[in-house]
N, C-alpha and C positions, 0 to 999 in steps of 0.2 A: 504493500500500500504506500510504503515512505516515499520508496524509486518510483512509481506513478508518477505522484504528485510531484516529486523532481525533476519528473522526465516532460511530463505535462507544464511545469515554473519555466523549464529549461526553454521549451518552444516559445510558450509566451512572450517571454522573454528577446529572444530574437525577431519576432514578427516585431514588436515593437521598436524594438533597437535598428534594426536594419534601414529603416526609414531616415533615422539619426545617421547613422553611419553614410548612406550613400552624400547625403546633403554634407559633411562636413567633409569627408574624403573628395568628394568633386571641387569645392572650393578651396584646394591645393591643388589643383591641377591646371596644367595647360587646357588650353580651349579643342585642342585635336586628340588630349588624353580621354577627353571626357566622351568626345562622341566615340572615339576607338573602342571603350570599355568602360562604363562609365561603374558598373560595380568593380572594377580591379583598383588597386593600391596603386597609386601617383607613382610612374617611373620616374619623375624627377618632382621633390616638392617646389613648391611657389604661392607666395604670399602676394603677387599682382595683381589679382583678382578683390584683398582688401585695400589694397593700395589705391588702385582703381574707384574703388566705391569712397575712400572719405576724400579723397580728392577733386571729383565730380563736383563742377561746377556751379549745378542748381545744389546741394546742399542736401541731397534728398534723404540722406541717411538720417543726420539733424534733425531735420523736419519734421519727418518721419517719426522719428523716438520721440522727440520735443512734444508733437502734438498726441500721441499715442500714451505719455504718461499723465498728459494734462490731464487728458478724455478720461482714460484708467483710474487714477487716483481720482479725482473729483467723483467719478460715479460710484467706487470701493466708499469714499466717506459718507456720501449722500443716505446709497444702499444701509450699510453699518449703522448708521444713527437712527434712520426712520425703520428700519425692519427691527432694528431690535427695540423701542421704543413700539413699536406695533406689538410685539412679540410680551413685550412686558405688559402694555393694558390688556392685554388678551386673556391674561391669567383671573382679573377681577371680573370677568365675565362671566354670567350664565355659561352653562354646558352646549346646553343648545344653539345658543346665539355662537359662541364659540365653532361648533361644528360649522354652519352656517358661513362665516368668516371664511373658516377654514376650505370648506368649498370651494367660494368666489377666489380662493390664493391658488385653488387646486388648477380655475379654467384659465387664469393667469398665466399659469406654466406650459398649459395645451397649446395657446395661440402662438402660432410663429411668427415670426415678426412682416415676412411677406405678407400677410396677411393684414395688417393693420397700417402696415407703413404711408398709403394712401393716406387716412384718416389724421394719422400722425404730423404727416407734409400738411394736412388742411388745418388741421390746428395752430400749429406752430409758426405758419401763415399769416393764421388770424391775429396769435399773439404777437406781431413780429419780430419770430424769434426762429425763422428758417433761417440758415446759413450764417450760422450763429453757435460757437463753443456752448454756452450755455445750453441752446435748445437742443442739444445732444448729449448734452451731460443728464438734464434733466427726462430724456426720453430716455439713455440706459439707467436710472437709476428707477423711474417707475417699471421699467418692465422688469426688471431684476428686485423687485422688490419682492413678489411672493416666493423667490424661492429662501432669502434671507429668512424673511420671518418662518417660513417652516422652518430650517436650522434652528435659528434663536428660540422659536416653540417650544422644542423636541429637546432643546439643551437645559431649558428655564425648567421645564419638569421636573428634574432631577435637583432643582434648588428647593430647601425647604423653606415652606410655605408660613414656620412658626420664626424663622430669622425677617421675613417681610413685613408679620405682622408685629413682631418686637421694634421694629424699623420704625412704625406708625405710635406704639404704644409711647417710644422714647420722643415722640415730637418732630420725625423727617413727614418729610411729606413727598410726593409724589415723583419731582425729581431730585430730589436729596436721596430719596434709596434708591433710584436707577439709577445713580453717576456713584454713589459709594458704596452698595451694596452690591447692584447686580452688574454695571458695567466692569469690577475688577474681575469679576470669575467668569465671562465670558470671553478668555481669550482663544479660550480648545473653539470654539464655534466661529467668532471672529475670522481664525485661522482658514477653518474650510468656506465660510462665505468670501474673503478676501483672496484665495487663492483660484477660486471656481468663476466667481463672478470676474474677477481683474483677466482672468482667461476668454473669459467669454466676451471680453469689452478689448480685449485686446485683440485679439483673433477675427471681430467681424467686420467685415469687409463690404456688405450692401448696404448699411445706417448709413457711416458716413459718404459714403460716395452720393447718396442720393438725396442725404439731411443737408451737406454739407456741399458736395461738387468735390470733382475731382482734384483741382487743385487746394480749395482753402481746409478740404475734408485729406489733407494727405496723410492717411495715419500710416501704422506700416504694412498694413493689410494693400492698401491702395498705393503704399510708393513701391512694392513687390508686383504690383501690376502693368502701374507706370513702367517698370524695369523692363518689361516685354515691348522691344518696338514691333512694328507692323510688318516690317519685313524680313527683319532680322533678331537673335535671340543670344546674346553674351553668355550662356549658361556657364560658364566660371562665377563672374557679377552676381549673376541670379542666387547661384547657390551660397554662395558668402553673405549675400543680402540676408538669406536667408537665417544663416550660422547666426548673424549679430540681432538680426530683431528677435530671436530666440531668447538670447542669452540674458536680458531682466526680470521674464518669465522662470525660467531656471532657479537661477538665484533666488528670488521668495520665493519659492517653495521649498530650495534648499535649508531657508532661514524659519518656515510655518512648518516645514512637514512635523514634527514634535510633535505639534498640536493637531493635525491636517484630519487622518482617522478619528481620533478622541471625538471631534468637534461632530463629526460626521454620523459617528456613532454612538451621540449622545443622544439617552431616549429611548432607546431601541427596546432595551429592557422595563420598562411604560408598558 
């Protein structure tokens, strides 16, 4: 049973990685290594390919990360504050109304964003607040918000209910026990909404291009696209491109994963 599940880790394992591997191995290659063979091992390394990318004259790499962590962190803190502030009145509620809530968080998660985006462009419009940092900040932080507050839900369960009400007996009030009672022990959860949602705001690529426009929306979803010209394709560039807008995602996770599972898997036993 042990070598199964090792042998089974083992696959995983490479299906995953292999994806990683081609993308960082190609971007040490010459531009004739890569179409020769583009899975084999660089016969000669070359770092040109990054050289190339920060040197490029529009700046797109810059940009690119510049506007990508704006978007990211601003909609991580938004997300964070209102879903766990939802997630915490949500405890003083009937059961019912509760379920109910819970629900309308459920249809939240169903809709995919093609699907609303219309609506969204007409709103944002109205407010005007189309082609605008903000109107996209505040569009990933409402849609990313029902899955926060499931986390923070499922996490708050596990907090006892006679340290909240001690909270109240002692004279706090309503945001005095969310900022010192439940905001410090909420970082195992924190950790999985911050790691999942900053991926998923980092990663998509139809918001901004269609919230924003291809140039003022260049996040690095869109200046990876931008990288593709119409006739021709740098696949060295590309893959390097790739390598570096990787690597801030990487890192938090490297620095949450501690907490990554905990947060994920709090509740479960509810």
């Amino acid at each position: 049973m042990f070598y199964r599940k090792a042998i089974i880790s083992i696959i995983l394992s490479i299906i995953f990685l292999f994806p990683l591997y081609l993308v960082f191995i190609n971007s040490l290659k010459f531009e004739q290594d890569i179409l020769d063979n583009f899975a084999a091992l660089p016969s000669l390394l070359t770092f040109s390919n990054y050289e190339s990318i920060f040197l490029k004259s529009d700046q797109l790499l810059a940009k690119s990360l510049n506007n990508s962590l704006i978007f990211t962190s601003l909609s991580i803190i938004f997300v964070l504050l209102l879903s766990s502030m939802l997630a915490f009145s949500m405890i003083f509620l009937k059961h019912k109304i509760q379920n109910i809530i819970f629900i309308f968080l459920l249809l939240g998660l169903i809709l995919p964003t093609p699907i609303i985006l219309i609506p969204v462009f007409t709103i944002l419009k109205f407010l005007k607040l189309n082609n605008t940092f903000i109107g996209l900040v505040l569009f990933f932080a409402a849609y990313y918000l029902p899955f926060g507050t499931l986390v923070f839900r499922g996490f708050m369960k596990n907090i006892p209910k006679e340290m909240i009400e001690a909270s109240f007996i002692d004279g706090a009030n309503f945001f005095t026990c969310y900022i010192r009672i439940i905001l410090p022990v909420l970082k195992p959860a924190a950790a999985s909404v911050i790691i999942i949602t900053g991926t998923w705001v980092w990663n998509d690529f139809l918001n901004p291009l269609i919230l924003l426009g291809p140039l003022e929306g260049t996040t690095v979803t869109v200046g990876l696209y931008r990288m593709v010209g119409q006739y021709s394709i740098n696949f060295g560039e590309l893959f390097a491109f790739m390598v570096l807008i990787s690597l801030p995602v990487i890192i938090a996770y490297l620095f949450l994963q501690k907490y990554f599972i905990e947060g994920l898997m709090a509740g479960s036993g509810k």
